[in-house]
N, C-alpha and C positions, 0 to 999 in steps of 0.2 A: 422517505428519509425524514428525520426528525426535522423539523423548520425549514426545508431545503427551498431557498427561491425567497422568503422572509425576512426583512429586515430587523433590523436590531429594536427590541423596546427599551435599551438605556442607552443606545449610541458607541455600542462598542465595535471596535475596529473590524473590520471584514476579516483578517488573518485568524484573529478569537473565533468569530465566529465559524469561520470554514473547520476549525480544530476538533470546537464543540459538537457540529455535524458528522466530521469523519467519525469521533466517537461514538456519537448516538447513532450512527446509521448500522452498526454492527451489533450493538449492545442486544439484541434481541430479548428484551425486561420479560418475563414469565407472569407478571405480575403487577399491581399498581408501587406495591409496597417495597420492591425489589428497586423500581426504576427512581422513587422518591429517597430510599435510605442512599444509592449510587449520585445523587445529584451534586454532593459535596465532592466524591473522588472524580467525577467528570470536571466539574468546575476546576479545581488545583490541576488536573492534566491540559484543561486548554490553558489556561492561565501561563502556564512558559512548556514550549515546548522542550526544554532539556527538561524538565519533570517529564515528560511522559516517554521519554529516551532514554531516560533513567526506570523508570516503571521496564518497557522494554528489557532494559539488561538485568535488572534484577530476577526478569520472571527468563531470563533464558539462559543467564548463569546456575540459577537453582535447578533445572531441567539438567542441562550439563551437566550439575554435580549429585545427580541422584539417577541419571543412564548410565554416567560412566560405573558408577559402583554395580546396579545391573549387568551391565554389559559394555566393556572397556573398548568395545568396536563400533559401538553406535554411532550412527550417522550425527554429523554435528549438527547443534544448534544456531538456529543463527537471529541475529536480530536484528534491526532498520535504524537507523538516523537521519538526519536533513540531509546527509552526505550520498545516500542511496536515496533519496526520492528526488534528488536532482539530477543523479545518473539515470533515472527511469524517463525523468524529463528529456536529458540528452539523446537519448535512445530512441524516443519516437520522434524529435526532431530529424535526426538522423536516419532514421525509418522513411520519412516523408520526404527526406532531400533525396535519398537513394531512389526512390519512385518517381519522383520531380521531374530529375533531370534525364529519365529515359524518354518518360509518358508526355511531357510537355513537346509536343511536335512544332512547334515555335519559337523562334528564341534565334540567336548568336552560335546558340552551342550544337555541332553537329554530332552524331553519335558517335565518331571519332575522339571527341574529345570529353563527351559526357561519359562513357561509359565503366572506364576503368575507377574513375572517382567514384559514380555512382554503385559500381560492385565494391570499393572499399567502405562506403558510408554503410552498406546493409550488412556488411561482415561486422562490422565493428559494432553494430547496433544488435545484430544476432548474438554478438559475446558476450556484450552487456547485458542481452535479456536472461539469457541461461545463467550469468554470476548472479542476475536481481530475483533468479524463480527459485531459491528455497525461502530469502525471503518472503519473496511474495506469497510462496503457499502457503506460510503458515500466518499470514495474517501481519505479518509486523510492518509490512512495507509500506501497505496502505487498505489495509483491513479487504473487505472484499468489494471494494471501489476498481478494483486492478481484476475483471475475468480472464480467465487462459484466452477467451477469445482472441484477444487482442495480437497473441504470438500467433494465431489464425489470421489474422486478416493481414500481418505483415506479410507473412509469408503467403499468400495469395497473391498480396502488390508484386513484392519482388519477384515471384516466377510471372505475375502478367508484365511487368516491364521485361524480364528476360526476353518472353514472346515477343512482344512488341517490337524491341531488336532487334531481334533472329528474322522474324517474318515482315516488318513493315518497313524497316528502317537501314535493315543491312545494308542498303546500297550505297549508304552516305559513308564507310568507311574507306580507308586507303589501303588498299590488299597488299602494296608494300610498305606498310605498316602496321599490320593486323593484330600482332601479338600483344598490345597494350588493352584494345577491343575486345579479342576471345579472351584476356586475362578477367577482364571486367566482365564479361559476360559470365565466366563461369563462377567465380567471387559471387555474382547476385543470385544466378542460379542456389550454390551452396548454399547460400543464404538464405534463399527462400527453401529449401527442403531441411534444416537448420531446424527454422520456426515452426514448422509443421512436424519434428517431431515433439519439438519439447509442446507445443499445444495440444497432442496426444500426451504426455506424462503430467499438463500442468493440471488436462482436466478432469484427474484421478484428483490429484487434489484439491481442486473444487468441489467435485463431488463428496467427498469427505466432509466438506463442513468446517473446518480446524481454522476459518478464519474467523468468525464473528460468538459472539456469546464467551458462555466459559469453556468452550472447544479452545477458544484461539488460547485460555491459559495454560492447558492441558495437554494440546491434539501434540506436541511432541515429544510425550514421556513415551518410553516405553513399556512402563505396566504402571496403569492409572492409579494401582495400588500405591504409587509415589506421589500424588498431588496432594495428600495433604503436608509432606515437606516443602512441597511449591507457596502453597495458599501460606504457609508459617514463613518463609521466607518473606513473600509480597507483603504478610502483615507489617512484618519488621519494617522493612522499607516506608510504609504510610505511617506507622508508630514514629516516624520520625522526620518523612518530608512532609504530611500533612500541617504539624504544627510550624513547622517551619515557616512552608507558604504562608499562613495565616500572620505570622509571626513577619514576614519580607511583605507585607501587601495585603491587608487583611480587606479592605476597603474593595479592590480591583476581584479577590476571591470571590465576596459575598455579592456582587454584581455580575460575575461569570455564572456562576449559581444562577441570579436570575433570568439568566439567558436563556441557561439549560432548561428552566421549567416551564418556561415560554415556548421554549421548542418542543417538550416534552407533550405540553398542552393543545399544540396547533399537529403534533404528529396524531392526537388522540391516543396517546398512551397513560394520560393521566386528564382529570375532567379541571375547571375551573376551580370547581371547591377542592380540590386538591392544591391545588396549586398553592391560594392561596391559604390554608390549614395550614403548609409549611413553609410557606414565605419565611415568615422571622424568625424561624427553629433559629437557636445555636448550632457552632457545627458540633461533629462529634467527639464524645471527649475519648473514646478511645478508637482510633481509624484502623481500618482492616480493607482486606480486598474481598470482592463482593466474591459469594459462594454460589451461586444461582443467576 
């Protein structure tokens, strides 16, 4: 990944920076001159993140309004905000506590009393993973930083705490009280076979591609013969939040800019004399979305 583990060469805050990463770690540049002309639309997207949640809906309402004319049954489009990669957050919390409190053989809590919490925490963390996986497959949620694996390994936890349970641990429950225990048991069970399907459907769409490059602008049209109304749509969008930005913070811009070429230059996707050749460019006077 672009500068991943790199600190800052003008002291910009780690949140910018983690932004500028996620960006460039997907961007897959074809070229020197591709990831150089991009370094102005990377900079304005880390620079606030509602720009790039705004980027986001523009490029998934244009998809929307060029399938539905295709085809009025297409599967929706969906797109990501702070408000879903907090829920993704929640989820593997909840994923870990639901594993916690079987698998931790130590502790206060007997599986009498762990269990049924513990099969509600992986239900609830299975719901949210299947609400967050078309985001996640098409790239908006958190580019391809988020693998199917992950609904893999949950559901591996939760049926090896089921087992655990069943086989190691049954004995600490109170048989005239059992139904709270098999409730929770079988909650985490569901839950772990939950995740092991959609980690079979999540990773069709990995393999696919349609998270990083110009796949992730694209990969959900349904006849790609429509993306050049996508690419005019996204233009419009930079035709008019590009100068903006520049226009709200023009100063914070052209030093996010010099992050990205910093990173761009320590990923070796662009040499030193690159770098600096375009150091002091102006930005561009008329902003587009990259096509390559």
């Amino acid at each position: 990944m672009a500068g991943y583990g790199h600190s800052s060469v003008t002291g910009l805050d780690d949140r910018s920076l983690g932004r500028i990463d996620l960006l460039l770690f997907d961007a897959d540049y074809p070229d020197v001159d591709t990831a150089l002309q991009d370094a102005w639309n990377i900079a304005v997207l880390a620079s606030d993140p509602r720009l790039r949640d705004g980027h986001d809906r523009t490029r998934a309402e244009a998809v929307r309004t060029v399938n539905a004319r295709r085809d009025p049954s297409a599967a929706r489009v969906y797109d990501a905000s702070a408000r879903h990669r907090v829920a993704l957050a929640v989820a593997m919390v909840l994923a870990a506590v639901a594993a916690g409190l079987v698998l931790t053989l130590t502790g206060k809590l007997t599986l009498q009393d762990s269990l049924l919490p513990a099969g509600a925490a992986a239900t609830l963390s299975a719901a949210m993973l299947w609400w967050l996986e078309p985001r996640r497959a098409n790239g908006s949620l958190w580019g391809s930083r988020v693998p199917s694996v992950l609904h893999l390994v949950c559901g591996a936890l939760w049926l090896l705490a089921a087992s655990v349970a069943l086989l190691v641990r049954w004995g600490e429950i109170d048989a005239n009280h059992a139904l709270p225990v098999t409730t929770g048991l079988a909650l985490l069970t569901l839950a772990g076979v939950a995740a092991l399907v959609l980690w079979r459907r999540a990773r069709a769409a990995d393999l696919a591609g349609r998270q990083s490059g110009i796949a992730r602008v694209t990969g959900d049209l349904v006849d790609q013969r429509d993306a050049g109304e996508v690419f005019a749509a996204l233009d419009a969008w930079w035709q008019s939040a590009g100068p903006a930005a520049l226009r709200a913070d023009a100063a914070r811009i052209r030093r996010v800019r010099v992050e990205v070429l910093a990173r761009l230059r320590l990923a070796r996707t662009i040499t030193d004399l690159d770098e600096r050749f375009v150091l002091d460019d102006p930005p561009p006077t008329r902003w587009s979305e990259r096509r390559r």
